[in-house]
VEXDREN-2710 file (C-alpha; in Angstrom, 1 decimal):
% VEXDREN-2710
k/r/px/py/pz
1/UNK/-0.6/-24.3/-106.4
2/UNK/-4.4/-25.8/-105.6
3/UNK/-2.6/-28.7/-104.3
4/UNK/-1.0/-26.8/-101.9
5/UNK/-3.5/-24.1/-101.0
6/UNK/-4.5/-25.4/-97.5
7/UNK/-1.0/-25.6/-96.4
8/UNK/-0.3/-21.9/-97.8
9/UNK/-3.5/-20.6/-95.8
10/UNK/-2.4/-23.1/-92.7
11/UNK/1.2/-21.6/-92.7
12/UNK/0.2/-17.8/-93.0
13/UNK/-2.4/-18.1/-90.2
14/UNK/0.6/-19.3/-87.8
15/UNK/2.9/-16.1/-89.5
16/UNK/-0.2/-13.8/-88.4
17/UNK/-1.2/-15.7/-85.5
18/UNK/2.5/-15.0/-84.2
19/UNK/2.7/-11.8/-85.0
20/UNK/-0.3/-10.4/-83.3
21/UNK/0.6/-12.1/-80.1
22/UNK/4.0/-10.6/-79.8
23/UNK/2.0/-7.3/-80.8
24/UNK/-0.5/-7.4/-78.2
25/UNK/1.2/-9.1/-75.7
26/UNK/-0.8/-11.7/-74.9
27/UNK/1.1/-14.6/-73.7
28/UNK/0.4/-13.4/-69.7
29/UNK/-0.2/-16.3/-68.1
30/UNK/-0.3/-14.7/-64.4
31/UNK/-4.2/-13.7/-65.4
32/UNK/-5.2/-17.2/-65.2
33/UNK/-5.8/-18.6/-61.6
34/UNK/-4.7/-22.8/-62.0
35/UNK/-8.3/-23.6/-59.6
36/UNK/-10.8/-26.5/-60.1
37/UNK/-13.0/-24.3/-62.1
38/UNK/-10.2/-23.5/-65.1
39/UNK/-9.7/-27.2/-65.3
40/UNK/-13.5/-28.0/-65.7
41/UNK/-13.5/-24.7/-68.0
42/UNK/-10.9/-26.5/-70.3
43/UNK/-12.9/-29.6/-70.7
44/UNK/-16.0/-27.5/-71.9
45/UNK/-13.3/-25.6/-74.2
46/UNK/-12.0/-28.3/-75.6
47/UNK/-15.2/-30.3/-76.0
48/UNK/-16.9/-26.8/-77.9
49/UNK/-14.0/-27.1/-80.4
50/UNK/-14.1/-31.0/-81.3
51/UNK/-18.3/-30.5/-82.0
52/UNK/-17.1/-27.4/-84.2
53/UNK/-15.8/-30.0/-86.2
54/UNK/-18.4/-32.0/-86.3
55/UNK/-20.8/-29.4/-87.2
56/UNK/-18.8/-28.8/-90.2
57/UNK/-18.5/-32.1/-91.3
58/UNK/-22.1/-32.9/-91.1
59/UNK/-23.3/-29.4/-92.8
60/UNK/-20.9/-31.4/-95.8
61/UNK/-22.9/-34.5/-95.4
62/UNK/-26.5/-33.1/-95.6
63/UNK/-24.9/-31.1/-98.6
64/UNK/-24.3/-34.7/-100.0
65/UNK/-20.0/-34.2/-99.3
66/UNK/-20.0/-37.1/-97.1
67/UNK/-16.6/-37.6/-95.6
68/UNK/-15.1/-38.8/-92.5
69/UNK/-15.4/-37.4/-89.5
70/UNK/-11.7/-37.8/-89.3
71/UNK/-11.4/-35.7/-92.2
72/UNK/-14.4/-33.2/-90.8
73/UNK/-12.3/-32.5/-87.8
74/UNK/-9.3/-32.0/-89.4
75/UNK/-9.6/-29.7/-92.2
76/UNK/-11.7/-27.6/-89.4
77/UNK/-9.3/-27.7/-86.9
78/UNK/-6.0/-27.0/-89.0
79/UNK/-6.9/-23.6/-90.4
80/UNK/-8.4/-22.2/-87.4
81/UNK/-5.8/-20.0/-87.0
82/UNK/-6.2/-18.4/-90.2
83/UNK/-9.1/-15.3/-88.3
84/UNK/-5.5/-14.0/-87.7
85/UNK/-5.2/-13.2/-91.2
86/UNK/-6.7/-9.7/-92.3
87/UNK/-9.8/-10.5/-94.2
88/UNK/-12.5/-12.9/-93.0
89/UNK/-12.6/-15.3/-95.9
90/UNK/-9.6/-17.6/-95.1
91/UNK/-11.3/-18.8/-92.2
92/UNK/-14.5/-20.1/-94.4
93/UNK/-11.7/-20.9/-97.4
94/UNK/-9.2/-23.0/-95.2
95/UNK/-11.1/-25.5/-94.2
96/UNK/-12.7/-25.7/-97.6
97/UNK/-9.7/-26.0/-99.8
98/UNK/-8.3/-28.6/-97.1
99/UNK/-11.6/-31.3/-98.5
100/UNK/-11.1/-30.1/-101.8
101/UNK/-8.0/-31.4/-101.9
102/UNK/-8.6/-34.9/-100.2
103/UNK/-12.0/-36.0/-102.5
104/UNK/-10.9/-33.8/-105.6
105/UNK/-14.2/-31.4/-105.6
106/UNK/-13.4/-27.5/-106.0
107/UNK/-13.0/-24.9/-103.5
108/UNK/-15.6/-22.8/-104.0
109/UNK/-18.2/-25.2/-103.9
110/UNK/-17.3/-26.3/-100.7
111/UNK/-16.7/-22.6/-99.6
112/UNK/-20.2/-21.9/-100.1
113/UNK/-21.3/-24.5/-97.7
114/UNK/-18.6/-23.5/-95.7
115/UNK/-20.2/-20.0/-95.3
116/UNK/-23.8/-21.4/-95.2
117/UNK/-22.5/-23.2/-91.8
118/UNK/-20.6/-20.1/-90.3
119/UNK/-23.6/-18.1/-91.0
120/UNK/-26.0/-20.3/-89.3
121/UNK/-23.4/-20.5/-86.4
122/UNK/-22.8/-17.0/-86.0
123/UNK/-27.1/-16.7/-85.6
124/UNK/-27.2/-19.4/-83.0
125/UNK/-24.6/-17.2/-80.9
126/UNK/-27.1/-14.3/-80.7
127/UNK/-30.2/-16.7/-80.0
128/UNK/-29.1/-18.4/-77.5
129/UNK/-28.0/-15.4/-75.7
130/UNK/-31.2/-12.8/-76.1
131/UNK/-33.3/-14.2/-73.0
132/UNK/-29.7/-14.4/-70.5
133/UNK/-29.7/-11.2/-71.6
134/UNK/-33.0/-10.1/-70.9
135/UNK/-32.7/-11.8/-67.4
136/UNK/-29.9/-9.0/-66.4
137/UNK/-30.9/-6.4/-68.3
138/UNK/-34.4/-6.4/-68.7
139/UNK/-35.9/-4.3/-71.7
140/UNK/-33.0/-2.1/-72.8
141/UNK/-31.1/-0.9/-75.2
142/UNK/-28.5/-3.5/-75.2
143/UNK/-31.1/-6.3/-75.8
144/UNK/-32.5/-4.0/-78.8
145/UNK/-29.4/-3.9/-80.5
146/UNK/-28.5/-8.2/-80.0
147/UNK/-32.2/-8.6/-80.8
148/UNK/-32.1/-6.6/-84.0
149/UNK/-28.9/-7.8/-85.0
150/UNK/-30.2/-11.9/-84.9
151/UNK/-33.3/-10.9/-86.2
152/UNK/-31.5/-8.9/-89.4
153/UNK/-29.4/-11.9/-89.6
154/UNK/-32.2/-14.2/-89.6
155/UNK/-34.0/-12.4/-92.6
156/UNK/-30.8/-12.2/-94.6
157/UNK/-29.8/-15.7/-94.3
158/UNK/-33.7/-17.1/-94.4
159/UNK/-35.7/-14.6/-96.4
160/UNK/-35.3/-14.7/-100.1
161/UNK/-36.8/-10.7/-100.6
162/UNK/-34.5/-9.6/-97.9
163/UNK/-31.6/-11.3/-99.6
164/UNK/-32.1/-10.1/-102.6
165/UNK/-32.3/-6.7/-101.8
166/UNK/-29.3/-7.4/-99.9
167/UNK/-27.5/-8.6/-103.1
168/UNK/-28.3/-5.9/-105.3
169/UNK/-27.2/-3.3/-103.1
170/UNK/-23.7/-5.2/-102.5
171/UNK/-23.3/-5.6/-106.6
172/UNK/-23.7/-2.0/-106.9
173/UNK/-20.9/-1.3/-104.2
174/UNK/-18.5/-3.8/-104.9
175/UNK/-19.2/-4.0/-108.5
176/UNK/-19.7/-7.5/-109.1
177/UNK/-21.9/-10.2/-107.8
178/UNK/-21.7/-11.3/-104.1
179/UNK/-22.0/-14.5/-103.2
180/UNK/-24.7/-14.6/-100.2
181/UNK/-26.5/-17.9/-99.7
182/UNK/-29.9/-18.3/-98.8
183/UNK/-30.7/-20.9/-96.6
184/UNK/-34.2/-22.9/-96.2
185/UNK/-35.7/-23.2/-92.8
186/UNK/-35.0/-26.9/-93.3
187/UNK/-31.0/-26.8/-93.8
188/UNK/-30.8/-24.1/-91.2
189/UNK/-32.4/-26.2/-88.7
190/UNK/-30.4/-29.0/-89.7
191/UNK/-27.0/-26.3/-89.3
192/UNK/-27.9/-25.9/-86.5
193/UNK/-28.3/-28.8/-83.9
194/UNK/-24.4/-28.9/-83.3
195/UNK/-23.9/-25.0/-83.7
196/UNK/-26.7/-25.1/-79.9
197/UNK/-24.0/-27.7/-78.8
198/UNK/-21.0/-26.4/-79.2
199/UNK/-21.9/-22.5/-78.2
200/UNK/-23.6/-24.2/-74.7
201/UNK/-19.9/-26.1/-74.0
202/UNK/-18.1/-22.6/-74.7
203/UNK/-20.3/-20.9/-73.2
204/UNK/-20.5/-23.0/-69.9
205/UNK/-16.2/-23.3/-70.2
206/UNK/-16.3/-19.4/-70.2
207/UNK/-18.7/-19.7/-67.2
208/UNK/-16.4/-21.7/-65.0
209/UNK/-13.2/-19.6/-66.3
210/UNK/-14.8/-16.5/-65.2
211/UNK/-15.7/-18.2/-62.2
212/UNK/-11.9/-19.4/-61.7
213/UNK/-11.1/-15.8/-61.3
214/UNK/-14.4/-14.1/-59.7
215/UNK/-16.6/-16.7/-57.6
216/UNK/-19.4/-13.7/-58.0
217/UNK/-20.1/-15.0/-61.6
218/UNK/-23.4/-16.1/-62.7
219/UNK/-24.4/-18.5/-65.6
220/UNK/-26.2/-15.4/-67.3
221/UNK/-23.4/-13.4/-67.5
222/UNK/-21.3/-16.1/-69.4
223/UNK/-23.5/-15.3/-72.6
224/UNK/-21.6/-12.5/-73.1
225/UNK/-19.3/-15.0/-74.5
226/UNK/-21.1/-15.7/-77.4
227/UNK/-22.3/-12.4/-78.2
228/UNK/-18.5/-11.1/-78.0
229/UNK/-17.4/-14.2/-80.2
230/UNK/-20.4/-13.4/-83.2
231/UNK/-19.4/-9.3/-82.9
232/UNK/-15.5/-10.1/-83.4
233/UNK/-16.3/-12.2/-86.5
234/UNK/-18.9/-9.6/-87.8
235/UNK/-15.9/-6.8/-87.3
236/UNK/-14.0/-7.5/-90.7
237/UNK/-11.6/-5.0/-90.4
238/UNK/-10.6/-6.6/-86.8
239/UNK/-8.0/-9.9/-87.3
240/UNK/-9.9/-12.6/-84.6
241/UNK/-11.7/-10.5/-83.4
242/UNK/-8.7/-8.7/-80.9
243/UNK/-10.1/-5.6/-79.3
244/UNK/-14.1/-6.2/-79.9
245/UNK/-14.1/-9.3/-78.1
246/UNK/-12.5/-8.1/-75.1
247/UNK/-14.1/-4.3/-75.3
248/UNK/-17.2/-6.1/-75.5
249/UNK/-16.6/-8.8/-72.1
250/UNK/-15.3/-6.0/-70.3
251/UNK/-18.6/-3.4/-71.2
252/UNK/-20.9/-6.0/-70.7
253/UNK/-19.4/-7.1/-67.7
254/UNK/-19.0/-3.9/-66.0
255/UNK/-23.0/-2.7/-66.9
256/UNK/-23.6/-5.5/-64.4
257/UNK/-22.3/-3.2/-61.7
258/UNK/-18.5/-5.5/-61.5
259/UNK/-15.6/-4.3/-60.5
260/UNK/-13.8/-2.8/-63.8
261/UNK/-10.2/-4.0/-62.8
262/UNK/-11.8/-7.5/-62.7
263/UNK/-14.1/-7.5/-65.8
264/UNK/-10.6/-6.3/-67.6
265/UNK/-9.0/-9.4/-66.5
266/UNK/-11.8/-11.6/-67.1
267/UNK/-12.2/-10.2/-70.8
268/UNK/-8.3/-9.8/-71.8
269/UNK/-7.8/-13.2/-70.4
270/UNK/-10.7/-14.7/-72.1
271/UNK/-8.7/-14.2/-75.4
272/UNK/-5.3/-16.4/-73.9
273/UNK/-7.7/-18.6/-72.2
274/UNK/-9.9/-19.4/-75.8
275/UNK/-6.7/-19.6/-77.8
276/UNK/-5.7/-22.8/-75.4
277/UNK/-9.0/-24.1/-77.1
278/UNK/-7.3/-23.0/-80.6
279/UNK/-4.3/-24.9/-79.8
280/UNK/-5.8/-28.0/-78.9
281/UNK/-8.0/-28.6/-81.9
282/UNK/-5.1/-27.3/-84.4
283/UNK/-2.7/-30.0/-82.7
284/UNK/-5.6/-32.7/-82.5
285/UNK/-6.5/-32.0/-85.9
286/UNK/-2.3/-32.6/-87.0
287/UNK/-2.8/-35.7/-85.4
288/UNK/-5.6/-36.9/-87.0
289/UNK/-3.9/-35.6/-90.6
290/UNK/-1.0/-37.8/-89.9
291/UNK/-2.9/-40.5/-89.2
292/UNK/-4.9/-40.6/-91.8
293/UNK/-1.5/-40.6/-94.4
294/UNK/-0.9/-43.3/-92.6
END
């Protein structure tokens, strides 16, 4: 049953990942215009997805887990359907369990780290993105609530009094003991270098898809991106994200004084467009699984 626990996770991401398509319909291809820009917007995509992989196999390595890169990419890439799957966990267990089972370690060891990188990734996401969102909004409430939300983050995941008032609260509501990491300055630095990298590829692929469909587009609006991205992962309750992503995009978009018909399409076509990126690294990362049994 260990053995196999990667594969179990792998196969009911693709059960839920199916399901919620056919549920939300999402499979409209007419949104996308087939231009320059979406082909350049693919490359950034896909090139965001493959450093996603890296920055999990190197937050292994400095956590002295060294393994191939091969292997990094991989065991990323071939759960990364499982945000489909009700609960948050299985995205920070799938990959786990998948090098657990290749250098014989255990799971939750490896899920810690695992969790360590996810939350340094989802902090990077709302960095990067307070000053584009400063230059368009100015001082507002908006920016208050992303720049409140990073800087809680930052104290949970960095300072030890915050987290531990942070763990006693969450022992006495889910009556047993959490398990939060704190992170040194040092390792969170180190977390982060390829977590800059790969949010600035997505970021600028969702730049050139949005310009693909509205010309209009600026660079500082594409940092919505992120911001949607971190807010559909923090929404537990929401499977990948579907509905806060896009209600995000479209809000966001629409403050800037866009037409709503188009920040609609922009946002609801950002999920198809993104999932492209999903499909890439999952089939990239069967590849690289089958060679490696080779």
């Amino acid at each position: 049953m260990k053995k196999n626990f990667s594969s179990i996770i792998i196969a009911l991401s693709l059960v839920f990942l199916l399901y919620y398509l056919w549920q939300k319909d999402l499979l409209d291809f007419s949104l996308f215009q087939f231009n320059t820009h979406f082909f350049i917007s693919l490359v950034f995509l896909f090139a965001g997805f493959i450093v996603s992989g890296f920055s999990w196999w190197y937050a292994l390595k400095i956590h002295d887990y060294p393994i191939s890169i091969r292997l990094g990419i991989s065991s990323h890439g071939l759960p990364v359907f499982s945000k489909y799957i009700p609960g948050k966990v299985w995205t920070i267990l799938g990959r786990a369990a998948k090098v657990a089972e290749q250098i014989g370690s255990t799971t939750a060891k490896l899920s810690f780290i695992s969790l360590k990188e996810q939350l340094v990734y989802l902090l990077v996401g709302i960095l990067i993105s307070i000053y584009p969102i400063y230059n368009i909004y100015g001082f507002s409430l908006f920016l208050l609530f992303v720049f409140l939300s990073g800087l809680g983050l930052f104290l949970i995941v960095f300072n030890k009094h915050i987290h531990q008032l942070l763990i006693i609260i969450l022992r006495k509501l889910l009556k047993k003991e959490p398990e939060l990491p704190l992170i040194s300055l040092k390792n969170g630095f180190r977390l982060s270098w390829f977590n800059v990298l790969l949010w600035l590829m997505w970021t600028l692929g969702f730049y050139f898809f949005a310009t693909s469909i509205n010309t209009a587009f600026s660079v500082d609006m594409a940092f919505v991106f992120p911001i949607s991205v971190v807010y559909g992962v923090l929404a537990i309750v929401m499977p990948g994200g579907i509905g806060v992503r896009e209600g995000i995009i479209t809000a966001y978009l629409t403050l800037t004084g866009m037409d709503l018909e188009i920040a609609t399409t922009i946002s609801v076509a950002s999920r198809l467009w993104f999932m492209l990126g999903e499909v890439f690294i999952f089939t990239l990362s069967i590849f690289l699984n089958y060679k490696s049994s080779d």
